[in-house]
NUGUDREN-730476 format. One record per residue: residue in one letter; x, y, z of N, C-alpha, C in turn. Coordinates in Angstrom, 2 decimals, decimal comma. Each point is the difference from the previous one (the first is absolute). Example, Ala and Ser with C-alpha at 12.3 -4.5 7.8 and 13.67 -1.06 7.14 Angstrom:
BEGIN
<a <13,19 -5,69 7,80> <-0,89 1,19 0,00> <0,90 1,20 0,00>>
<s <-0,35 1,05 -0,72> <0,82 1,19 0,06> <-0,77 1,09 0,73>>
// end
This chain:
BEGIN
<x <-1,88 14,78 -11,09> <1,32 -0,21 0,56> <0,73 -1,03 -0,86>>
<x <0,90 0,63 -0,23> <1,09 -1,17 -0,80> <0,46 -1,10 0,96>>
<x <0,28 -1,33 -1,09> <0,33 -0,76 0,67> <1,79 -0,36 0,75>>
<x <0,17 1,03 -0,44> <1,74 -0,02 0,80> <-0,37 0,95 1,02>>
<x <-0,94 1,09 -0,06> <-0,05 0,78 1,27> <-0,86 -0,82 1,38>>
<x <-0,86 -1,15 -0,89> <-0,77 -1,04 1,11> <1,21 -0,74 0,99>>
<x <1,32 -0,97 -0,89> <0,83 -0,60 0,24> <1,00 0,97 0,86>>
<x <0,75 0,93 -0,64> <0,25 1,02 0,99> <-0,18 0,35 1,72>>
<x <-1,11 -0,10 -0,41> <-0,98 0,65 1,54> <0,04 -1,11 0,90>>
<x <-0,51 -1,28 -0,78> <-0,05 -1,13 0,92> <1,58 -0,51 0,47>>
<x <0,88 -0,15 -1,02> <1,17 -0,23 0,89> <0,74 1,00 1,00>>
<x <-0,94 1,36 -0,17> <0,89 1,16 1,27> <-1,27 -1,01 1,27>>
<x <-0,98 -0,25 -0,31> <-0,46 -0,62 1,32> <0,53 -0,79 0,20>>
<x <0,67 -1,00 -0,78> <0,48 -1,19 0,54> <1,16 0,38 0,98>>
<x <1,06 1,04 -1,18> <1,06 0,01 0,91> <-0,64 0,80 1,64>>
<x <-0,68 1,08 0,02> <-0,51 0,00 1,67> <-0,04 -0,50 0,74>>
<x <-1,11 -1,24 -0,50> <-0,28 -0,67 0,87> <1,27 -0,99 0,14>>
<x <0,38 -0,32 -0,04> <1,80 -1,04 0,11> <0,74 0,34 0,67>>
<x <-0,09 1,52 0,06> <0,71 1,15 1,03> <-0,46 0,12 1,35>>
<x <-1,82 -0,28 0,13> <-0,48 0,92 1,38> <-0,44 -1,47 0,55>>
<x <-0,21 -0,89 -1,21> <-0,87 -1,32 1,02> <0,74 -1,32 -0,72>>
<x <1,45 0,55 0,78> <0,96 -1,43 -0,32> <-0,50 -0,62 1,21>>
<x <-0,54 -0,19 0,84> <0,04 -1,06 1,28> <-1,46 -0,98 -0,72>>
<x <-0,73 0,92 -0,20> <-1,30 -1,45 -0,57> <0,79 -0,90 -0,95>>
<x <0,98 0,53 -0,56> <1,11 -0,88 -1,33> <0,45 -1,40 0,86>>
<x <0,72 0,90 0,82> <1,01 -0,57 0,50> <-0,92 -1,71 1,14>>
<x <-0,81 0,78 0,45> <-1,17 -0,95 0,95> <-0,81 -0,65 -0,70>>
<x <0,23 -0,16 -1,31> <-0,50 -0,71 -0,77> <-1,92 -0,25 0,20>>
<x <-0,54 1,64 0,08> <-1,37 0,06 0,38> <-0,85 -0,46 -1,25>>
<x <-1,58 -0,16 0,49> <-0,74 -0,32 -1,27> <0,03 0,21 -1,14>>
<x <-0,30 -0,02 -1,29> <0,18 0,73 -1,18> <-1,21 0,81 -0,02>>
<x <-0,86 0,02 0,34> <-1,52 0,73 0,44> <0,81 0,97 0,76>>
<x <0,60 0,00 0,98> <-0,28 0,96 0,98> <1,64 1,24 -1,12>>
<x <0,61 -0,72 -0,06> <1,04 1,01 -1,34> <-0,55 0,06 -0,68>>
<x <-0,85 -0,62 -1,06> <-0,71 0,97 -0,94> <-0,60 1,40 0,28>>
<x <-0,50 -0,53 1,40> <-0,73 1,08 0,27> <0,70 1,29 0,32>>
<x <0,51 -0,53 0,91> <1,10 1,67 0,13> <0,59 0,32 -0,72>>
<x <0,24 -0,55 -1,20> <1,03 0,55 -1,32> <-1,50 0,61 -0,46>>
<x <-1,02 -0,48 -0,15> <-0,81 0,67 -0,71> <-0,79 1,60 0,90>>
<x <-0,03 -0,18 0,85> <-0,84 1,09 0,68> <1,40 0,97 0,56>>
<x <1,05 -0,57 0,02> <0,87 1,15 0,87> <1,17 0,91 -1,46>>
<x <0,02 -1,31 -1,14> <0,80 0,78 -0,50> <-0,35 0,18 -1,76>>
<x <-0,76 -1,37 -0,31> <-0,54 0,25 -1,27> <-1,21 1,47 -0,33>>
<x <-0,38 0,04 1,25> <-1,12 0,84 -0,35> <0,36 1,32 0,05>>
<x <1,35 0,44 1,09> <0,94 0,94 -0,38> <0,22 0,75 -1,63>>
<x <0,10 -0,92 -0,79> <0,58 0,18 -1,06> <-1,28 -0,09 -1,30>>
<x <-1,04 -0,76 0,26> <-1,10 0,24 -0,62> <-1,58 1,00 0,79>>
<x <0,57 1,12 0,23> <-0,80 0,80 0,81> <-1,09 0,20 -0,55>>
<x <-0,30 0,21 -1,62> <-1,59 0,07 -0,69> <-0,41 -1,08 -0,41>>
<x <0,61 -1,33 0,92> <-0,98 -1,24 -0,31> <-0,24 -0,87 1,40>>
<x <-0,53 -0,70 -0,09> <-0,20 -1,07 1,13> <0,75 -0,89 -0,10>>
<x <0,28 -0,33 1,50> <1,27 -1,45 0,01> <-0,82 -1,00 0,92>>
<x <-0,16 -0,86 -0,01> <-0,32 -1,03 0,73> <0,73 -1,36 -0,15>>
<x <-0,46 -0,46 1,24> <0,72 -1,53 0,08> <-1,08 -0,93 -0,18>>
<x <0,16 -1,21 -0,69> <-0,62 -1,46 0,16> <-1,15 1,23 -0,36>>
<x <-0,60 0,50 -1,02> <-1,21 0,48 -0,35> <-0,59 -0,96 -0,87>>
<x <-1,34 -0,56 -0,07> <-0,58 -1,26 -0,56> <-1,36 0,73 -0,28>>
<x <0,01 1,81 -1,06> <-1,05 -0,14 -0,09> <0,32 0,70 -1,82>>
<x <-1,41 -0,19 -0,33> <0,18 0,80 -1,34> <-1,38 0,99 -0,13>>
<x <0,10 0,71 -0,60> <-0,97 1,13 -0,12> <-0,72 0,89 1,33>>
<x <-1,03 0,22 0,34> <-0,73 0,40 1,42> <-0,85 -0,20 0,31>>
<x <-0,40 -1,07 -0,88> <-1,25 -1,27 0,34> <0,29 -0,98 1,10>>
<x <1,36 -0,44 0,23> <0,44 -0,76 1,05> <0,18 -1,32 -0,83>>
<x <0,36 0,06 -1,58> <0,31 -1,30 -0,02> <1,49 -0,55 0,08>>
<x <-0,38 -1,19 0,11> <1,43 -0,30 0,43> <1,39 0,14 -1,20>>
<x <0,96 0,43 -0,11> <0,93 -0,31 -0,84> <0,41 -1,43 -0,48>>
<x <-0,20 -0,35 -1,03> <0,32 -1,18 -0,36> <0,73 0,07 -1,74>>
<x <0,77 -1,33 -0,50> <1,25 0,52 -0,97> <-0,39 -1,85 -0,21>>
<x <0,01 -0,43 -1,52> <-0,38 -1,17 -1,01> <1,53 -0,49 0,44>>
<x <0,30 -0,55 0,63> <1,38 -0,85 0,17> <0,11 -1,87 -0,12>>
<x <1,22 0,19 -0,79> <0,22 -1,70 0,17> <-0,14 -0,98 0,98>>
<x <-0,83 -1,50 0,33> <-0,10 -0,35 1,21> <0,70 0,03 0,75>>
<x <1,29 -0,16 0,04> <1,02 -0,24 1,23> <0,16 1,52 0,36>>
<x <-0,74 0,84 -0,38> <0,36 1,72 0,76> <-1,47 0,23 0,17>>
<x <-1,44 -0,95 0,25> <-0,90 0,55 0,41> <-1,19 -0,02 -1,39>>
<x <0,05 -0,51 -0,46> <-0,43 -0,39 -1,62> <-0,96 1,39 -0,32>>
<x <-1,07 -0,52 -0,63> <-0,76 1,21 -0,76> <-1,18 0,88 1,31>>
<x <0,04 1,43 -0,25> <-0,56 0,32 0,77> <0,32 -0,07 1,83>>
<x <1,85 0,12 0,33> <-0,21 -0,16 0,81> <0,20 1,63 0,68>>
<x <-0,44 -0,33 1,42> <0,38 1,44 1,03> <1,35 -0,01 0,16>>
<x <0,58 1,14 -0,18> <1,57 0,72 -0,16> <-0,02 0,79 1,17>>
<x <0,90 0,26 1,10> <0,16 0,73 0,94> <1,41 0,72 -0,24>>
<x <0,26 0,85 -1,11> <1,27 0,49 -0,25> <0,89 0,93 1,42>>
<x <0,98 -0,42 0,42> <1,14 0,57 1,11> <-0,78 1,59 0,08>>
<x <0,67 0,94 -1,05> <-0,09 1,21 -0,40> <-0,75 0,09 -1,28>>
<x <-0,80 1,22 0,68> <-0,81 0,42 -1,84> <0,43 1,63 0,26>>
<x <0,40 0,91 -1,20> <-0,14 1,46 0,35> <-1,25 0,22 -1,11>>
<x <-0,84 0,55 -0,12> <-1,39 0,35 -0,60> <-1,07 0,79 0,29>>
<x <-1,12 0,44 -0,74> <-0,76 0,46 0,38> <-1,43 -0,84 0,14>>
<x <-0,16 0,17 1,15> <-1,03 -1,49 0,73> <-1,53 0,78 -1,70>>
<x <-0,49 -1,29 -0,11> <-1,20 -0,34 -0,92> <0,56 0,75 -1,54>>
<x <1,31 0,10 -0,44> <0,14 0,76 -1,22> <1,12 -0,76 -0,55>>
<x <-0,05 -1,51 -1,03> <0,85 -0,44 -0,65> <0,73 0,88 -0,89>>
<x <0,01 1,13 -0,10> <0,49 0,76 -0,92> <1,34 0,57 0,93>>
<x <-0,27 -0,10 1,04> <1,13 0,68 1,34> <0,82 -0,98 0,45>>
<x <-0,14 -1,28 -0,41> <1,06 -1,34 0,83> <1,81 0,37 -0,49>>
<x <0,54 0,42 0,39> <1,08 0,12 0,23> <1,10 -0,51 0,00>>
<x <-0,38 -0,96 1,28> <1,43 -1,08 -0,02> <-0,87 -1,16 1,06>>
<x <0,47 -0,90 -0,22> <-0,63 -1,55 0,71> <1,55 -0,48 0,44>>
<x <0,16 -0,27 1,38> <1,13 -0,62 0,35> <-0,01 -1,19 0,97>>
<x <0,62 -1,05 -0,50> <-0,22 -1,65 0,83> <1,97 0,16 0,80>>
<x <-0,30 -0,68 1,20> <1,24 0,43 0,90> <-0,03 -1,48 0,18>>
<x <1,95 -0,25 0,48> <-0,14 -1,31 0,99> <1,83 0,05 0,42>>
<x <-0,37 -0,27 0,79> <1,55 -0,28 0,95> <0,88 -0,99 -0,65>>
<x <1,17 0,11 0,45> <1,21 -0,83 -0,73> <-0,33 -1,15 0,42>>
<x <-0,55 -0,32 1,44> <-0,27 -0,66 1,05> <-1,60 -0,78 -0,56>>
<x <-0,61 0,44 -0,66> <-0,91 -0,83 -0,40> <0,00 -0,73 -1,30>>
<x <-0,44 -1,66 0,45> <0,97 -0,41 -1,13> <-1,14 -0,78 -1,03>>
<x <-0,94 0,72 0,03> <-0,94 -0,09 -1,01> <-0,05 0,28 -1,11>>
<x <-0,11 -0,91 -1,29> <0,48 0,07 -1,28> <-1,01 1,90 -0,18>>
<x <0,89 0,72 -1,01> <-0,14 1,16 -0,16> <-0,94 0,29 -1,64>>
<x <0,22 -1,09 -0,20> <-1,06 -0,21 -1,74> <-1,47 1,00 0,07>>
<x <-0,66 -0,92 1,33> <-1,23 0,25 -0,78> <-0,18 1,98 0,58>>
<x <0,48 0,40 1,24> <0,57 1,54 0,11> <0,45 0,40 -1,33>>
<x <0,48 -0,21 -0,86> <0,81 0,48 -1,45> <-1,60 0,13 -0,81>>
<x <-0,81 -1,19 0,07> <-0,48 0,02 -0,73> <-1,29 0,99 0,26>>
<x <-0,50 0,74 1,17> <-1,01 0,12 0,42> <-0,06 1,69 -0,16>>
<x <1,81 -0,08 -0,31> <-0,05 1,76 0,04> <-0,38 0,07 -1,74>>
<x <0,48 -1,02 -0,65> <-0,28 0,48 -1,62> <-1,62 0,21 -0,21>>
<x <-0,40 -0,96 0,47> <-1,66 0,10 0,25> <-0,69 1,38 0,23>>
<x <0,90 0,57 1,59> <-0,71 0,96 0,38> <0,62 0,80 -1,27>>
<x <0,97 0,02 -0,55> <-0,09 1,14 -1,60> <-0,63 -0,39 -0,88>>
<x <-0,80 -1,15 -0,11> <-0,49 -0,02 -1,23> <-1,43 -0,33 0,36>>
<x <-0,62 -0,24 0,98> <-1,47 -0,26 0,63> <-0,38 1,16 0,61>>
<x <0,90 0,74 0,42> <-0,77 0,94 1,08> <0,71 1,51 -0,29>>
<x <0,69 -0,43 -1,43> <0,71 1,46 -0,02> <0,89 0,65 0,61>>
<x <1,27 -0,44 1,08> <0,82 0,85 0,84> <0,66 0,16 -1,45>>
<x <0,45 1,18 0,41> <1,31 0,34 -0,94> <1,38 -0,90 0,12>>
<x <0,21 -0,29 1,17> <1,35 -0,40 0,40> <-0,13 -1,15 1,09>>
<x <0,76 -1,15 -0,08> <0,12 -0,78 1,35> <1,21 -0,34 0,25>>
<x <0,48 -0,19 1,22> <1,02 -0,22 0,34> <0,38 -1,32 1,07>>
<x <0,69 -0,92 -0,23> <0,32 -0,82 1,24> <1,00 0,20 1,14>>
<x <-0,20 0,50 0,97> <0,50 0,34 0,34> <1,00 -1,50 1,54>>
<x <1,12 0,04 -0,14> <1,05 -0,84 1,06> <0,49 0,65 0,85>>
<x <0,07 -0,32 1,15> <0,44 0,47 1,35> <1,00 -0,96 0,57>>
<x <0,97 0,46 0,67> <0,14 -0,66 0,41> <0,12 0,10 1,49>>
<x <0,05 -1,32 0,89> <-0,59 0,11 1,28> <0,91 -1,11 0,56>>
<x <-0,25 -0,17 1,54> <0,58 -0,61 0,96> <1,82 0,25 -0,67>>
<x <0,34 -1,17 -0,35> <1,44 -0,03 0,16> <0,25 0,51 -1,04>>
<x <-0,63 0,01 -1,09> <0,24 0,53 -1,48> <0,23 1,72 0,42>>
<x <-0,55 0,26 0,86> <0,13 1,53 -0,20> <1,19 0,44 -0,02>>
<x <0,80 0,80 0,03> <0,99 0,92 -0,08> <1,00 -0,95 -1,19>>
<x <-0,62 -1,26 -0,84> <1,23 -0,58 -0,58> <-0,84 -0,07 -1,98>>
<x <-0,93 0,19 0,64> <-0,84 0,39 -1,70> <-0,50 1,41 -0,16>>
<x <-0,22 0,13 -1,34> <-0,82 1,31 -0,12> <-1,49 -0,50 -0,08>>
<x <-0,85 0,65 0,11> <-1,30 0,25 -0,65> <0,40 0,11 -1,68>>
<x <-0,96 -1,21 0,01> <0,14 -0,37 -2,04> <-1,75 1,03 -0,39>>
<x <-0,36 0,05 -1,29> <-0,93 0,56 -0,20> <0,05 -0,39 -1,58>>
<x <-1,58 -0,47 -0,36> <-0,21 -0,82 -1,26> <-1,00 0,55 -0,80>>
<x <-0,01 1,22 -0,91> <-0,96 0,65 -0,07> <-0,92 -0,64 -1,39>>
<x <-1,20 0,96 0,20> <-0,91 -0,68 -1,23> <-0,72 0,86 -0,68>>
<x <0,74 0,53 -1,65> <-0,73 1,45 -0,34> <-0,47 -0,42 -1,65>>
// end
């Protein structure tokens, strides 16, 4: 799959989901619990011959844990990565797809070491593509767009 048809696909989920589940936006719900439904109700829509999961923390089908060599202030060397969205094929680095880190307008947690964790997952673990993905939520909603920061 090309990587404009990856980007493509993922922003027709985005726009969906913005459409059918503006109230979790707007209610300014978990970022866990929107990842999740962006990932199981509408990402996986659009990647039908791969797997979508949320907060997935594994690598191969041994059960080990996913982990990515990062700078200390993002979890230093060897740490466990719980990426938002993965689309892939579970135990086959050759199938990683897209790796996506989410966060609300509303959360006001420096966004660095998220930037940095998706380059990782392209260059440690092989996704083809990562994306950061911005929401926006509580009052931000209806007055921002959804930004999107990709990584190819």
């Amino acid at each position: 799959m090309e990587i404009e048809e990856i980007q493509a696909r993922f922003e027709k989920a985005v726009e969906l989901f913005m459409n059918d589940q503006s109230q979790l936006l707007e209610l300014n719900a978990n970022e866990r619990a929107i990842g999740a439904t962006l990932a199981h109700l509408f990402v996986r829509e659009m990647f039908p011959d791969h797997r979508v999961d949320a907060e997935y923390n594994r690598v191969g089908l041994d059960g080990s844990a996913k982990r990515l060599n990062l700078p200390m202030e993002c979890g230093g060397e060897n740490a466990r990565v719980f990426p938002d969205i993965v689309v892939h094929r579970r135990g086959d680095n050759q199938e990683n797809i897209l790796a996506v880190e989410i966060k609300l307008t509303t959360n006001r947690q420096p966004r660095r070491c998220d930037l940095i964790k998706l380059e990782a997952f392209r260059e440690q673990l092989q996704y083809r593509v990562g994306v950061f993905l911005e929401l926006p939520a509580g009052k931000d909603f209806g007055r921002k767009d959804a930004s999107m920061q990709w990584f190819t």
